[in-house]
C-alpha positions as CSV (number, residue, x, y, z in Angstrom):
1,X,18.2,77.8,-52.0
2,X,16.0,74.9,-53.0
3,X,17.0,70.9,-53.2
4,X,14.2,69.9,-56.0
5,X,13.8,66.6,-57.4
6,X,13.8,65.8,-61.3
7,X,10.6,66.1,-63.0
8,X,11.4,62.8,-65.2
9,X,9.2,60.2,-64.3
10,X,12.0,57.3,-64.4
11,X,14.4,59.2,-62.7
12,X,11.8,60.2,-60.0
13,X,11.9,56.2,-59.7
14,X,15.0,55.6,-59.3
15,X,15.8,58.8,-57.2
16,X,13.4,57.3,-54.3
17,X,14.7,54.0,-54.2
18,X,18.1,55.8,-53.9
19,X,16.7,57.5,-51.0
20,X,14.7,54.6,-49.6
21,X,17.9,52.3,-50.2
22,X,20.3,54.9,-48.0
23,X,17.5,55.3,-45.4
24,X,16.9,51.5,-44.6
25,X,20.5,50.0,-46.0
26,X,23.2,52.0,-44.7
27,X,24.8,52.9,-41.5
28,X,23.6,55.3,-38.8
29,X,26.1,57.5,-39.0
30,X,26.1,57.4,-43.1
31,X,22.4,58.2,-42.6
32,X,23.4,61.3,-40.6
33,X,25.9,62.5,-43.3
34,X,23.3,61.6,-46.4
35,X,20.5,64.4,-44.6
36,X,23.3,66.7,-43.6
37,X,24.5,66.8,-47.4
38,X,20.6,67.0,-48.3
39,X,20.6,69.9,-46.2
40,X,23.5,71.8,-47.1
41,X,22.2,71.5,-50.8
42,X,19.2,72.5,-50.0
43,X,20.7,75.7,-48.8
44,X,23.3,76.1,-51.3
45,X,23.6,80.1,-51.9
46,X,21.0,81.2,-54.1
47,X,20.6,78.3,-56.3
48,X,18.5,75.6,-56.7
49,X,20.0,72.0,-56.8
50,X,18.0,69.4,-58.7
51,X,18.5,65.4,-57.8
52,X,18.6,64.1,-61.7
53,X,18.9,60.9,-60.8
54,X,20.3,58.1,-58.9
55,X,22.9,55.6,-59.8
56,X,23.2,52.2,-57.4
57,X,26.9,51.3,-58.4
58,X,28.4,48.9,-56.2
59,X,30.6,50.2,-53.5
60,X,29.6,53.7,-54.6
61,X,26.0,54.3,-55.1
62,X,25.4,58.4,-56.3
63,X,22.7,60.8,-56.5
64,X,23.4,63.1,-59.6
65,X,23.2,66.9,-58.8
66,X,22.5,69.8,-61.2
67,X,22.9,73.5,-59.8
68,X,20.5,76.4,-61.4
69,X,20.8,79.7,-60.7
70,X,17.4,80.7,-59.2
71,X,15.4,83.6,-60.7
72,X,15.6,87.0,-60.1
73,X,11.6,87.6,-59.8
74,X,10.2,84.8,-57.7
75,X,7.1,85.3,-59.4
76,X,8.6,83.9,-62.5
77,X,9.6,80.9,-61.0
78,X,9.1,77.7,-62.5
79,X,11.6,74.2,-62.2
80,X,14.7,74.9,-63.8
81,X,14.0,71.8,-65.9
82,X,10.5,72.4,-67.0
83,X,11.9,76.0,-68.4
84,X,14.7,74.0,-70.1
85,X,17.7,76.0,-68.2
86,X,21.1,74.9,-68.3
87,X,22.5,74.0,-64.8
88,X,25.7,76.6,-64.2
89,X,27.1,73.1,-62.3
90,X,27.2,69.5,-62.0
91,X,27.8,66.8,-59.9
92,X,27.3,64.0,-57.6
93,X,26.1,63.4,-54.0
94,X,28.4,60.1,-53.4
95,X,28.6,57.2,-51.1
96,X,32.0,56.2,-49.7
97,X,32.2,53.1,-48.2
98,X,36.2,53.0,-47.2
99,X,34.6,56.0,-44.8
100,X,30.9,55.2,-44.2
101,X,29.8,58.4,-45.5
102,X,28.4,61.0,-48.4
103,X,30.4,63.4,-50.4
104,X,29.7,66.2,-52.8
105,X,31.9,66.4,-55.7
106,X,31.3,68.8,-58.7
């Protein structure tokens, strides 16, 4: 029930000018859909969803998601990546411009 960001320095990069692209680039109302998706990821059943990285395609920029399942003992928690975990999922958080807004596909 966490959104986390990737621990890899380039995709850190690349994942905030994502972000700061969407933010000062798009729409208003594809602003509103991008936090609402952030949000729903972020509460995504008991999982934690990792933004791996951003790609800036034309026409369909995408934030690319992994999904770990989230420890049993929060004690023992530590980033999915930096335990080397395999995500149970993948996918994308993705821009569609025929609509103006964000979708999750897995």
């Amino acid at each position: 029930m966490t959104l986390l960001i990737s621990q890899n320095r380039d995709a850190q990069e690349r994942i905030i000018q994502g972000l700061t692209k969407a933010l000062t680039e798009f729409s208003p109302n594809a602003r509103k859909c991008l936090r609402a998706k952030l949000e729903f990821l972020g509460n995504y059943n008991n999982s934690d969803v990792v933004l791996v990285s951003f790609d800036n395609c034309p026409h369909q920029p995408e934030f690319n998601l992994a999904w770990f399942e989230r420890p049993e003992d929060p004690g023992q928690y530590l980033h999915p990546q930096q335990k080397g975990r395999q995500p149970f999922m993948v996918g994308g958080l993705v821009y569609h411009a025929h609509s103006d807004n964000w979708g999750v596909h897995t």
